[in-house]
PyMOL Python script that loads the backbone (N, CA, C, O; Angstrom):
from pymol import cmd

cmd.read_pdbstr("""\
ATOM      1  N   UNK A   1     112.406  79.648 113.068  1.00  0.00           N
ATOM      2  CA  UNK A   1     112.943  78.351 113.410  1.00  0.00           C
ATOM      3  C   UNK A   1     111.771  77.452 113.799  1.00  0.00           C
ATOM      4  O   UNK A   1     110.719  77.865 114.287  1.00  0.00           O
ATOM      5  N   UNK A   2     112.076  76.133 113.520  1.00  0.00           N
ATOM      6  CA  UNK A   2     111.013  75.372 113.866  1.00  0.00           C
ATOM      7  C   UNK A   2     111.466  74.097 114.980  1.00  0.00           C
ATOM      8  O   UNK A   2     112.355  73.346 114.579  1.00  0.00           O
ATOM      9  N   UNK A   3     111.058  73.915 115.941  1.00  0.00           N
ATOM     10  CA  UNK A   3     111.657  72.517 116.655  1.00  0.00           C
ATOM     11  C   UNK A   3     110.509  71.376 116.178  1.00  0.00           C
ATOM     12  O   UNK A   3     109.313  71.667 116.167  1.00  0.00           O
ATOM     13  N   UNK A   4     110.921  70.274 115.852  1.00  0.00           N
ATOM     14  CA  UNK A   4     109.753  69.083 115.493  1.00  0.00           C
ATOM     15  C   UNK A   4     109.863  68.238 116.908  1.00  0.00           C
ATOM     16  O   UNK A   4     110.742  67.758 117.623  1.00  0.00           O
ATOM     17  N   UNK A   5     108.612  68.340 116.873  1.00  0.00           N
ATOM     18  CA  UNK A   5     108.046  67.157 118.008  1.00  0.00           C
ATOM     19  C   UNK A   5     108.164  65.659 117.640  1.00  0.00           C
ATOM     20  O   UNK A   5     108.894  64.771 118.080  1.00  0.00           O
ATOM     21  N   UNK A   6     107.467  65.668 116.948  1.00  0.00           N
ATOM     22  CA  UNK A   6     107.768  64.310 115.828  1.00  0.00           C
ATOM     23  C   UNK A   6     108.306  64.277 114.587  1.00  0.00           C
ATOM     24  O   UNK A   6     108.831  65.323 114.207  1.00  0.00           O
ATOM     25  N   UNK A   7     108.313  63.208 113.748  1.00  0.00           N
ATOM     26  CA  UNK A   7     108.772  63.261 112.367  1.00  0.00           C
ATOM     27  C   UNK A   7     107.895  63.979 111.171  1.00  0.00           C
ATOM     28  O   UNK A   7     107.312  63.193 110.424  1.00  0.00           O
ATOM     29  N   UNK A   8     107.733  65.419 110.902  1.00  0.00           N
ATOM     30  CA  UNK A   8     106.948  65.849 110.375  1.00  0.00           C
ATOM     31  C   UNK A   8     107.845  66.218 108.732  1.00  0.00           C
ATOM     32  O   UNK A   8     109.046  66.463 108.620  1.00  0.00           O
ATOM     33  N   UNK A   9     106.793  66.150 107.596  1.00  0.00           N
ATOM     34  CA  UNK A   9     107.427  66.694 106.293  1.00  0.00           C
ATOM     35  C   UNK A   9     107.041  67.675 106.454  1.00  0.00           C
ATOM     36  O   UNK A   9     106.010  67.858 107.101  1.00  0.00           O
ATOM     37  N   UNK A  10     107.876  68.833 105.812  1.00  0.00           N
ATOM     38  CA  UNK A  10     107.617  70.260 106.010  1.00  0.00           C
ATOM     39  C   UNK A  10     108.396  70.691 104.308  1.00  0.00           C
ATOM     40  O   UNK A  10     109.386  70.258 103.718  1.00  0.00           O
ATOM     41  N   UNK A  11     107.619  71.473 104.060  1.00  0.00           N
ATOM     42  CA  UNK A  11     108.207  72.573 102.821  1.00  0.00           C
ATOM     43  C   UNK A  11     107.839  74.505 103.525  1.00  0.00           C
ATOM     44  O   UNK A  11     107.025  75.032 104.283  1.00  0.00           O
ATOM     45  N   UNK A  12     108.946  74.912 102.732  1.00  0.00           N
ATOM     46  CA  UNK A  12     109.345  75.984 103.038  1.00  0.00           C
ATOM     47  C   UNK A  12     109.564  77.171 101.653  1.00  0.00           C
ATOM     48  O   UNK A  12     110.311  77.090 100.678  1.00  0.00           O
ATOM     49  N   UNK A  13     108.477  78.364 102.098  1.00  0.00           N
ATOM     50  CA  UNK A  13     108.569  79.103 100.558  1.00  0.00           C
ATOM     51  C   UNK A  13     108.203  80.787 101.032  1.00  0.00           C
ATOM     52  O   UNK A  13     107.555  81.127 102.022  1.00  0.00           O
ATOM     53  N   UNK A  14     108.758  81.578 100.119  1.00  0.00           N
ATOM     54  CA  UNK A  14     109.460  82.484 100.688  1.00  0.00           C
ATOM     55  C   UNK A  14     108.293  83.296  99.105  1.00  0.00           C
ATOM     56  O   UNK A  14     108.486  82.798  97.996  1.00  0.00           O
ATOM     57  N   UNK A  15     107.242  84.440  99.229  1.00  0.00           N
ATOM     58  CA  UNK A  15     106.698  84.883  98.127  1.00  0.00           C
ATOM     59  C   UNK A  15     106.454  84.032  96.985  1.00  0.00           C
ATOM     60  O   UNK A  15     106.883  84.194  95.842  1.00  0.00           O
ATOM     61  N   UNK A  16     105.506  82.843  97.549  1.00  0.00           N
ATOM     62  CA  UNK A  16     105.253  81.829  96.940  1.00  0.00           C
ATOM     63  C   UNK A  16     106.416  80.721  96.022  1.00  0.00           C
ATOM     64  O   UNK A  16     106.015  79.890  95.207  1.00  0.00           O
ATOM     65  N   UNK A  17     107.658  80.904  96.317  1.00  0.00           N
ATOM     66  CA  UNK A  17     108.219  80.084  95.785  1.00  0.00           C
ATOM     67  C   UNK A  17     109.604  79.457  96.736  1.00  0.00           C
ATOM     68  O   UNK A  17     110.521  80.011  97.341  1.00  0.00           O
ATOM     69  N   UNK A  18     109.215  78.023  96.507  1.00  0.00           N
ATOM     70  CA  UNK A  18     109.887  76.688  96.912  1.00  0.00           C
ATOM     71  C   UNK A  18     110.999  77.328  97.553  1.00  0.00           C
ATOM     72  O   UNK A  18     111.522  78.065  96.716  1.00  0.00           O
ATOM     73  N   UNK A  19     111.728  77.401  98.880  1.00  0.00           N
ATOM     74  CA  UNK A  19     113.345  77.680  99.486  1.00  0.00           C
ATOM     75  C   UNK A  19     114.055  76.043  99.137  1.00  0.00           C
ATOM     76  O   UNK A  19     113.373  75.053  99.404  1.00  0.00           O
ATOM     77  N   UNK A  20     114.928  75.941  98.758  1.00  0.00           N
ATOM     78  CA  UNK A  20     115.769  74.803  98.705  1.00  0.00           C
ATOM     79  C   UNK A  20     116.327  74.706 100.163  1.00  0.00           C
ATOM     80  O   UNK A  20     116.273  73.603 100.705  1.00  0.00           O
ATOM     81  N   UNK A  21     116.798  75.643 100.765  1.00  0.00           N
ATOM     82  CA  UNK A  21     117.010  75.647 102.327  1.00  0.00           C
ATOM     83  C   UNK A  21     116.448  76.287 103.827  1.00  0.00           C
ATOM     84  O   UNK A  21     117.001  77.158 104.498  1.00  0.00           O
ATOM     85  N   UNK A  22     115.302  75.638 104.091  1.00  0.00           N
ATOM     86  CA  UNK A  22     115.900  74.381 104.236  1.00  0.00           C
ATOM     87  C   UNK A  22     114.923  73.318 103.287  1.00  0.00           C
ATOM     88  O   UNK A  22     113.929  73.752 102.704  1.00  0.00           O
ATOM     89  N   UNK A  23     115.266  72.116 103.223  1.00  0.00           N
ATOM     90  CA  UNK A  23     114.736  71.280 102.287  1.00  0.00           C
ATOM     91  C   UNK A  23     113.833  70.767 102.203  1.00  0.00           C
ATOM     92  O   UNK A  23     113.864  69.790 102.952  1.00  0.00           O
ATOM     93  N   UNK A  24     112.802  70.850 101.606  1.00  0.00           N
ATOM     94  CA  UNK A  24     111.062  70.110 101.870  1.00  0.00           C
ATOM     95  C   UNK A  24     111.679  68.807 101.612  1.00  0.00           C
ATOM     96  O   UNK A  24     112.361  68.599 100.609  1.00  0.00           O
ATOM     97  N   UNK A  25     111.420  67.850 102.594  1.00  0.00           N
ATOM     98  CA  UNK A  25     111.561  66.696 103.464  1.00  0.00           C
ATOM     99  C   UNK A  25     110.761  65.988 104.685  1.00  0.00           C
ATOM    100  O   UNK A  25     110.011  66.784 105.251  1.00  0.00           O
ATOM    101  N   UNK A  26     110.752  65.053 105.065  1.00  0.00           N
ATOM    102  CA  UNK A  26     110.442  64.496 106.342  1.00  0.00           C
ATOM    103  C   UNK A  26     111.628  64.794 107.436  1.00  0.00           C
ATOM    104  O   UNK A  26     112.468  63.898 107.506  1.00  0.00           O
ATOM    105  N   UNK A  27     111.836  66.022 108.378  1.00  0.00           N
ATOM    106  CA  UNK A  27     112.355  65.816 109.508  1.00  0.00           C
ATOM    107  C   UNK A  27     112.056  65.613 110.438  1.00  0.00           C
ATOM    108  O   UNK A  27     110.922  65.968 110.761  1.00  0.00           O
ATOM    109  N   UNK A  28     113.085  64.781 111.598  1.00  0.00           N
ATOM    110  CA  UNK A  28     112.779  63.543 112.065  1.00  0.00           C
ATOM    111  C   UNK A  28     112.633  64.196 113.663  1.00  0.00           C
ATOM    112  O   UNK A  28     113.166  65.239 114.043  1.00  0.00           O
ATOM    113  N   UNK A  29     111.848  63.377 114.400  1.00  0.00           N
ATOM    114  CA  UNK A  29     111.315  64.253 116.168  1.00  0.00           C
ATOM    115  C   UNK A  29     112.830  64.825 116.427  1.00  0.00           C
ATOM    116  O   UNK A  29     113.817  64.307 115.903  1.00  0.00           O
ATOM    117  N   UNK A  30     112.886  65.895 117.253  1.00  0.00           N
ATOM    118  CA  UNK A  30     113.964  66.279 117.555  1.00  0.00           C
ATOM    119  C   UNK A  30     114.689  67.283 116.916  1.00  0.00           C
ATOM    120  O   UNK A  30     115.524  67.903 117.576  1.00  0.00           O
ATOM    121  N   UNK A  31     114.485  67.581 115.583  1.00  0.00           N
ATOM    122  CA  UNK A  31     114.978  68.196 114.884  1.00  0.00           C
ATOM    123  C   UNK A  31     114.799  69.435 114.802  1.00  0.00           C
ATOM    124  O   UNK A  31     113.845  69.920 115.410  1.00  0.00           O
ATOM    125  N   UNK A  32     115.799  70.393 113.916  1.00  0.00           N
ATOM    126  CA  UNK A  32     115.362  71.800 113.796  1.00  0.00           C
ATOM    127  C   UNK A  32     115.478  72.285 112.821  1.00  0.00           C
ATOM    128  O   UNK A  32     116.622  72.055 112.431  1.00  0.00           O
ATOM    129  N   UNK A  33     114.667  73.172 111.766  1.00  0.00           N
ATOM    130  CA  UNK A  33     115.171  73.827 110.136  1.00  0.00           C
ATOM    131  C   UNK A  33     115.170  75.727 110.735  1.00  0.00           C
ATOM    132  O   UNK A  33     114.394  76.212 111.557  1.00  0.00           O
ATOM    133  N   UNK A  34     115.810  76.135 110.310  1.00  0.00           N
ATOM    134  CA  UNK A  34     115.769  77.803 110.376  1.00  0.00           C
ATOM    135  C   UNK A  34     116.206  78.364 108.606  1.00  0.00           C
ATOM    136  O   UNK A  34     116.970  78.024 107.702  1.00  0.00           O
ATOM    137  N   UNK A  35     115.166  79.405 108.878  1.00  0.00           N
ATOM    138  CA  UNK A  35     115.645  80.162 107.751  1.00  0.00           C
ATOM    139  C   UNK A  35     115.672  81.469 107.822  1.00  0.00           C
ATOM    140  O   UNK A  35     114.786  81.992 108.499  1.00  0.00           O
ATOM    141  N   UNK A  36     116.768  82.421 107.096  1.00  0.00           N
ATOM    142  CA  UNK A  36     117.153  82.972 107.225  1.00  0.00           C
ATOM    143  C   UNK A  36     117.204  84.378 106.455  1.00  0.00           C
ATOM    144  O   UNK A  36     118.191  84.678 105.784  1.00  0.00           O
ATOM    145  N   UNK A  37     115.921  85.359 106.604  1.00  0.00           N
ATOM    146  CA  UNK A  37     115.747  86.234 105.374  1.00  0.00           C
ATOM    147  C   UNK A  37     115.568  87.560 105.755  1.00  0.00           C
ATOM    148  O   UNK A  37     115.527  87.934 106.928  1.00  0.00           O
ATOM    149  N   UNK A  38     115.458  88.306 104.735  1.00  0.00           N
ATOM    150  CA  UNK A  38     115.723  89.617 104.965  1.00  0.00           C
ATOM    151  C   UNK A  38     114.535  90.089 104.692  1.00  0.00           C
ATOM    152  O   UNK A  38     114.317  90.387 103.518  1.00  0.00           O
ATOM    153  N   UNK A  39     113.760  90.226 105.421  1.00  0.00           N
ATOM    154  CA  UNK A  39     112.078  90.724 105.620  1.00  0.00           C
ATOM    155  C   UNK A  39     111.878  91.967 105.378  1.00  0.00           C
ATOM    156  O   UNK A  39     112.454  92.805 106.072  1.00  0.00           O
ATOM    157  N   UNK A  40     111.088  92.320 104.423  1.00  0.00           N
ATOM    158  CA  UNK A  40     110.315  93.213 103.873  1.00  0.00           C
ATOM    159  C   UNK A  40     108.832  93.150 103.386  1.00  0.00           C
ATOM    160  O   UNK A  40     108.331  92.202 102.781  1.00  0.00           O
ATOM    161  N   UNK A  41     108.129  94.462 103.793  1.00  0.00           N
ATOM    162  CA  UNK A  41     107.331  94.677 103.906  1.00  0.00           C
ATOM    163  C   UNK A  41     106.488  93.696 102.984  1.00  0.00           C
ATOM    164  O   UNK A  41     107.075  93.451 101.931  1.00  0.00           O
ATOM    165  N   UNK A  42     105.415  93.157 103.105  1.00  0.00           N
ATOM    166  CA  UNK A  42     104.640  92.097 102.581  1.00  0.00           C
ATOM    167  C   UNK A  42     105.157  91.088 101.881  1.00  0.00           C
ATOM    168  O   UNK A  42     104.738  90.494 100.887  1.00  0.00           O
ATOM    169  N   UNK A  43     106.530  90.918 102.798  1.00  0.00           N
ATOM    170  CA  UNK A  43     107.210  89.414 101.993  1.00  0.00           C
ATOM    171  C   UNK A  43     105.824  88.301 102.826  1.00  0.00           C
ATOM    172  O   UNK A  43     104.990  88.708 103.635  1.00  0.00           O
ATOM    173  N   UNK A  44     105.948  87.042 102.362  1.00  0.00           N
ATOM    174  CA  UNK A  44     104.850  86.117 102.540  1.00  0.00           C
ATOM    175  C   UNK A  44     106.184  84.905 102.888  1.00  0.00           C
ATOM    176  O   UNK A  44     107.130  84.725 102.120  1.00  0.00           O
ATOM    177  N   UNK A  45     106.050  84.406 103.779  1.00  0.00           N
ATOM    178  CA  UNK A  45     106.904  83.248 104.039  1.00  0.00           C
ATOM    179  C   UNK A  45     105.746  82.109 104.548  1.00  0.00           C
ATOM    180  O   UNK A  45     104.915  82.541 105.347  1.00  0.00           O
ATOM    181  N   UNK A  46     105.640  80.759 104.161  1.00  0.00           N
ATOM    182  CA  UNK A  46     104.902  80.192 104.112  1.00  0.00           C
ATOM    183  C   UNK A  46     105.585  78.687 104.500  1.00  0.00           C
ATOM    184  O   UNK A  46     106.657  78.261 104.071  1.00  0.00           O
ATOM    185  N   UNK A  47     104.814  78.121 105.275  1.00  0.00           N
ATOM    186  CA  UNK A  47     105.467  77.130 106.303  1.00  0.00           C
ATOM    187  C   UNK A  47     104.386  75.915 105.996  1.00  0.00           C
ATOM    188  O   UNK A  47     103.342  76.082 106.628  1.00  0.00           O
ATOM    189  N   UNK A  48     104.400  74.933 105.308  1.00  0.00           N
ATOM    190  CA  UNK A  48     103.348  73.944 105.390  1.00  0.00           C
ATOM    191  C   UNK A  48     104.157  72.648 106.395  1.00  0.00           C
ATOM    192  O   UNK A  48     105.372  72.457 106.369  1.00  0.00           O
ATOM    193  N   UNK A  49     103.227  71.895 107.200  1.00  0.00           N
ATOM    194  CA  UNK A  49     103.804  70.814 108.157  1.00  0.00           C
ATOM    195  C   UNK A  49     102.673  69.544 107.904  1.00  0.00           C
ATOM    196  O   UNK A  49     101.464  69.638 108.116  1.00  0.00           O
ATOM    197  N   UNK A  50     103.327  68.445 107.441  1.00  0.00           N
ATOM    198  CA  UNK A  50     102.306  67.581 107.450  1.00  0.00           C
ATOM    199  C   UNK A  50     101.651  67.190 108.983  1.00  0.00           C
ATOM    200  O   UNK A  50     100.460  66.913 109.121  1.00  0.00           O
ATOM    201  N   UNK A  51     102.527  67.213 109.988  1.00  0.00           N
ATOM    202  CA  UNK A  51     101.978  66.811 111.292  1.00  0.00           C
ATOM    203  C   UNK A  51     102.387  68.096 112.182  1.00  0.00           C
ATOM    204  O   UNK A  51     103.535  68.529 112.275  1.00  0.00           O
ATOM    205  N   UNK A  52     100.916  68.785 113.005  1.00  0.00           N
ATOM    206  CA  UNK A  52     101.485  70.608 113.305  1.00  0.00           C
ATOM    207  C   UNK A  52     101.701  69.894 114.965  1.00  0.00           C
ATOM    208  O   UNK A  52     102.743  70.200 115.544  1.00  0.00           O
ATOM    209  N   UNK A  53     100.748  69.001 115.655  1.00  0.00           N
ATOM    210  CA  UNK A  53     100.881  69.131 116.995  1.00  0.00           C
ATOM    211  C   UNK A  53     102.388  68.653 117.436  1.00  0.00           C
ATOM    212  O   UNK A  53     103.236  67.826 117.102  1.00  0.00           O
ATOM    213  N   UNK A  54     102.148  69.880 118.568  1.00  0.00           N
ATOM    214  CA  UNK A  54     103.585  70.060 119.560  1.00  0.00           C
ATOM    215  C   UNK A  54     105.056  70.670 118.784  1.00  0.00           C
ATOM    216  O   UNK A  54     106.013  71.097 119.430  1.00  0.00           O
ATOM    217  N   UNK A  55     105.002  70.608 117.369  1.00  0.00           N
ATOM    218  CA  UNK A  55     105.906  71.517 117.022  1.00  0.00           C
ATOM    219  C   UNK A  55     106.207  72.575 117.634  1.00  0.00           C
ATOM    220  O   UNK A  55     105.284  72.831 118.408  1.00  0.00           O
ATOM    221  N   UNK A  56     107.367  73.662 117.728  1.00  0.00           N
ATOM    222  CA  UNK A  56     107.781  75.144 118.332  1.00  0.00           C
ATOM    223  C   UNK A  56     108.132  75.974 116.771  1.00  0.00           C
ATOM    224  O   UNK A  56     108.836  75.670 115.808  1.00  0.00           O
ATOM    225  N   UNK A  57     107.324  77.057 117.067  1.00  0.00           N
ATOM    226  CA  UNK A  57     107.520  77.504 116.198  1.00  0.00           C
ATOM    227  C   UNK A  57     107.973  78.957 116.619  1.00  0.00           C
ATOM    228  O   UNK A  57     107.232  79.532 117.416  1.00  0.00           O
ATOM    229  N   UNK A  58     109.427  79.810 116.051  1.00  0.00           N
ATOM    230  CA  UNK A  58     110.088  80.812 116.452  1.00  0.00           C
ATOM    231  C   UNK A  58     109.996  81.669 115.615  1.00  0.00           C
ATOM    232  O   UNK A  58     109.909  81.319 114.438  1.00  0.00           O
ATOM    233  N   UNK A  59     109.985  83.033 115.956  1.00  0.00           N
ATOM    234  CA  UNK A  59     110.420  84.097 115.038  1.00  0.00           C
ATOM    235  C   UNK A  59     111.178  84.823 115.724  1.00  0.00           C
ATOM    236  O   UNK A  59     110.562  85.052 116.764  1.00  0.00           O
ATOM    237  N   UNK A  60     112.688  85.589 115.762  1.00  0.00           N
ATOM    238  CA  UNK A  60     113.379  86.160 116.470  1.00  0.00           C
ATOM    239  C   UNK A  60     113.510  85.769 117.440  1.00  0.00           C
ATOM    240  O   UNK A  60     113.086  86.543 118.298  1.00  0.00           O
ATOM    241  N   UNK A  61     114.121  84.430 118.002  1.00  0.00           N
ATOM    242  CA  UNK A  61     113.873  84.023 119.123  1.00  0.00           C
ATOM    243  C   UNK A  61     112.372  84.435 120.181  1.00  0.00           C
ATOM    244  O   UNK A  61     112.312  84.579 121.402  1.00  0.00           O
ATOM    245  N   UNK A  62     111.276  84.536 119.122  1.00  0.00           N
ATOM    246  CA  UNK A  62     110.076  84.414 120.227  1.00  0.00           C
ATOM    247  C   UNK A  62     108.942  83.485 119.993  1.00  0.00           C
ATOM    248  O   UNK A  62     108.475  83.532 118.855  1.00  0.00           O
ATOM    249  N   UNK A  63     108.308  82.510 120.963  1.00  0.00           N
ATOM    250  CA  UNK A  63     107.516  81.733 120.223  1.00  0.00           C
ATOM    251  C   UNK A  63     106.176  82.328 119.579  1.00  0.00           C
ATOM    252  O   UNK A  63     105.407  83.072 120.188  1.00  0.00           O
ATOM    253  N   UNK A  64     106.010  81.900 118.280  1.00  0.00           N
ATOM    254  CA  UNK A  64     104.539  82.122 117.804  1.00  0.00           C
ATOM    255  C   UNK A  64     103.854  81.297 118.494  1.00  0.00           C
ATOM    256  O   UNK A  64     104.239  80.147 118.704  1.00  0.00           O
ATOM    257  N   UNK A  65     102.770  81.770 118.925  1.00  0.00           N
ATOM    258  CA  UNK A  65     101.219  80.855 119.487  1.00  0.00           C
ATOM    259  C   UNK A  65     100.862  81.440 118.673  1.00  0.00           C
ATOM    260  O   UNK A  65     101.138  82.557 118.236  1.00  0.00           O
ATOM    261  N   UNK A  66      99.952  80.405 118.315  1.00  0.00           N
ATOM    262  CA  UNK A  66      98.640  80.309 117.246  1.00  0.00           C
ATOM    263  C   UNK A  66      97.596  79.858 117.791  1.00  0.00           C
ATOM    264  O   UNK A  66      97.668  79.478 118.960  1.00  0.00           O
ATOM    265  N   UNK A  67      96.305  79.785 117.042  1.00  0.00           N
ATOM    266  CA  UNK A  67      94.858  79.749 118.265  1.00  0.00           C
ATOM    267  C   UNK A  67      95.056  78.659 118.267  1.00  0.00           C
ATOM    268  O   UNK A  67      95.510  78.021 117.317  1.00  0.00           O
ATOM    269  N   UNK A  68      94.600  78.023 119.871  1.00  0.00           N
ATOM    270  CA  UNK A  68      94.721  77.007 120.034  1.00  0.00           C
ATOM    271  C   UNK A  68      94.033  75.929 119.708  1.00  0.00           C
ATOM    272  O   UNK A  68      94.211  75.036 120.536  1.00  0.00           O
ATOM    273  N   UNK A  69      93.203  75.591 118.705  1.00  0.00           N
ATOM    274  CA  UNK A  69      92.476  75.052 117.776  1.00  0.00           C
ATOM    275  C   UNK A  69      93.582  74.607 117.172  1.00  0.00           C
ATOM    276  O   UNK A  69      93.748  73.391 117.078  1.00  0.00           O
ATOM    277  N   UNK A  70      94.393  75.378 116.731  1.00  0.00           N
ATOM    278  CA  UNK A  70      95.316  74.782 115.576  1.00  0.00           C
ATOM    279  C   UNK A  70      96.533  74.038 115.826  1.00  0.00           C
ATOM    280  O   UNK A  70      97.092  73.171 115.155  1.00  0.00           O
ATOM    281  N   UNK A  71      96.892  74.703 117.222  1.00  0.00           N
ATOM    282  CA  UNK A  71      98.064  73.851 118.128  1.00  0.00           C
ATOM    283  C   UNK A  71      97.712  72.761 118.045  1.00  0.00           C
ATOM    284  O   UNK A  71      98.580  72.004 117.608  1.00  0.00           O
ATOM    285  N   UNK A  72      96.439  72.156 118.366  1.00  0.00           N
ATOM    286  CA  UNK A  72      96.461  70.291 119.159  1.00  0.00           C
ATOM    287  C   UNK A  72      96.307  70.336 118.040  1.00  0.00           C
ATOM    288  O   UNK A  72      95.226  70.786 118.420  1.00  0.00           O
ATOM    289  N   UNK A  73      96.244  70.332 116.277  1.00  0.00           N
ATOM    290  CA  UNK A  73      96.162  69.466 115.237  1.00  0.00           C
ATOM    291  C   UNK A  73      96.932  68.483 114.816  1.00  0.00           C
ATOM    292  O   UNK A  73      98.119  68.745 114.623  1.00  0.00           O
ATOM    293  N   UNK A  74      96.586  67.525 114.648  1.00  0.00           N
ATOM    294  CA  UNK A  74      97.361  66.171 114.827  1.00  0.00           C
ATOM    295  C   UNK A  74      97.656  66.184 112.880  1.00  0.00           C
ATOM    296  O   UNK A  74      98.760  65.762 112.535  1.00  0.00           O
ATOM    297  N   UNK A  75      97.075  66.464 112.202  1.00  0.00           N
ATOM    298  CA  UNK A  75      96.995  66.504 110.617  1.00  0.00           C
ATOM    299  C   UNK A  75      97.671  67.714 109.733  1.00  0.00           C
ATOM    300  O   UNK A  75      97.737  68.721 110.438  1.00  0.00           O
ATOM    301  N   UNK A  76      98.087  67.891 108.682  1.00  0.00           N
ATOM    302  CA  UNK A  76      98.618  68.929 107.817  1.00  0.00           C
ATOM    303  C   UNK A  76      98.167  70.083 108.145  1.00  0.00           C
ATOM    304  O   UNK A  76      96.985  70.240 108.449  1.00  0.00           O
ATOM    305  N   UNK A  77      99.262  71.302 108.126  1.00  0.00           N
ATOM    306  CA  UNK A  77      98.985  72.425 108.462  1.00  0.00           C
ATOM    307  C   UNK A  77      99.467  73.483 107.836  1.00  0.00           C
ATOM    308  O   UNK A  77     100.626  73.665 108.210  1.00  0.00           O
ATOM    309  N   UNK A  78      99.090  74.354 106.975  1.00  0.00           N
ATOM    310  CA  UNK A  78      99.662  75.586 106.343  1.00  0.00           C
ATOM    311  C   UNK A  78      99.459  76.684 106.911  1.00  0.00           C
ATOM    312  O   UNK A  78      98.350  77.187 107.092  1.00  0.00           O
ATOM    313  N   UNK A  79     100.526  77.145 107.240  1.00  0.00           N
ATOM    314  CA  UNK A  79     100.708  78.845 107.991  1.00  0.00           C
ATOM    315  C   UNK A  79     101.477  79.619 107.161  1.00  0.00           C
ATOM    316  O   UNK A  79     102.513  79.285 106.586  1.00  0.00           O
ATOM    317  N   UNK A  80     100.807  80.866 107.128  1.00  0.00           N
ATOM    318  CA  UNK A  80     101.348  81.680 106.230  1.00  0.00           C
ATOM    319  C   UNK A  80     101.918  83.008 107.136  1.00  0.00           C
ATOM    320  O   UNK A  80     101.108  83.206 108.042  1.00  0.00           O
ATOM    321  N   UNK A  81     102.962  83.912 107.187  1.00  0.00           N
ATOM    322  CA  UNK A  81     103.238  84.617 108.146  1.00  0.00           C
ATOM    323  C   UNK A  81     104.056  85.684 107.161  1.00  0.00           C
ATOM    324  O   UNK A  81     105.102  85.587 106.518  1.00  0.00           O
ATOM    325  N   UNK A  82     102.618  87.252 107.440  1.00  0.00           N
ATOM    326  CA  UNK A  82     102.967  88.142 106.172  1.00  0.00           C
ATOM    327  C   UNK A  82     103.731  89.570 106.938  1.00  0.00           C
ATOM    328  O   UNK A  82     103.009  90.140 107.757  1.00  0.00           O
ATOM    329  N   UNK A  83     104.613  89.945 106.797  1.00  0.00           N
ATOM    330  CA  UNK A  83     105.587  91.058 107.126  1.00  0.00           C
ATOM    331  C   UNK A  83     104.789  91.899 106.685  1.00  0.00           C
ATOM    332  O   UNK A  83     104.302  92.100 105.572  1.00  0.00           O
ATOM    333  N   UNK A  84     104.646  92.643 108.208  1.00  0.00           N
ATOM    334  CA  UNK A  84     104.315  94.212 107.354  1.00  0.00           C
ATOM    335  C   UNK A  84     105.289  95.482 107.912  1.00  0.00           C
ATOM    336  O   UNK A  84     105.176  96.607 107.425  1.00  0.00           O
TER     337      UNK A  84
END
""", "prot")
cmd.dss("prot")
cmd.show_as("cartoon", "prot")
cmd.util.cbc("prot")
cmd.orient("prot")
């Protein structure tokens, strides 16, 4: 799950290819996209955010921290998050 801080475009892809849900778009501060998959071993789920600072970012209800270098980035951000 993701909470947006601000109005960030985000696409969403699951073993390199495009999820229609939720929808690569601009969602707006406030907002939330979750998706919903059945994880296996070296699935690749891949999260790009045009704007990363102050977003929340969840997995099983727990927050990911990421180094904090990458938290305050005010500019585009691709995270990739590989199941093992």
């Amino acid at each position: 799950m993701v909470y947006f801080a601000s109005d960030t475009w985000t696409r969403v892809s699951v073993d390199g290819v495009q999820v229609e849900s939720p929808a690569s778009t601009i969602y707006k501060k406030d907002e939330s996209i979750e998706l919903l998959v059945n994880a296996k071993k070296d699935m690749i789920i891949t999260l790009q955010l045009g704007y990363y600072k102050g977003n929340i970012i969840k997995i099983n209800d727990k927050d990911v921290v990421l180094n904090e270098s990458l938290q305050n980035r005010e500019d585009a951000q691709t995270i990739n998050f590989i199941f093992e």
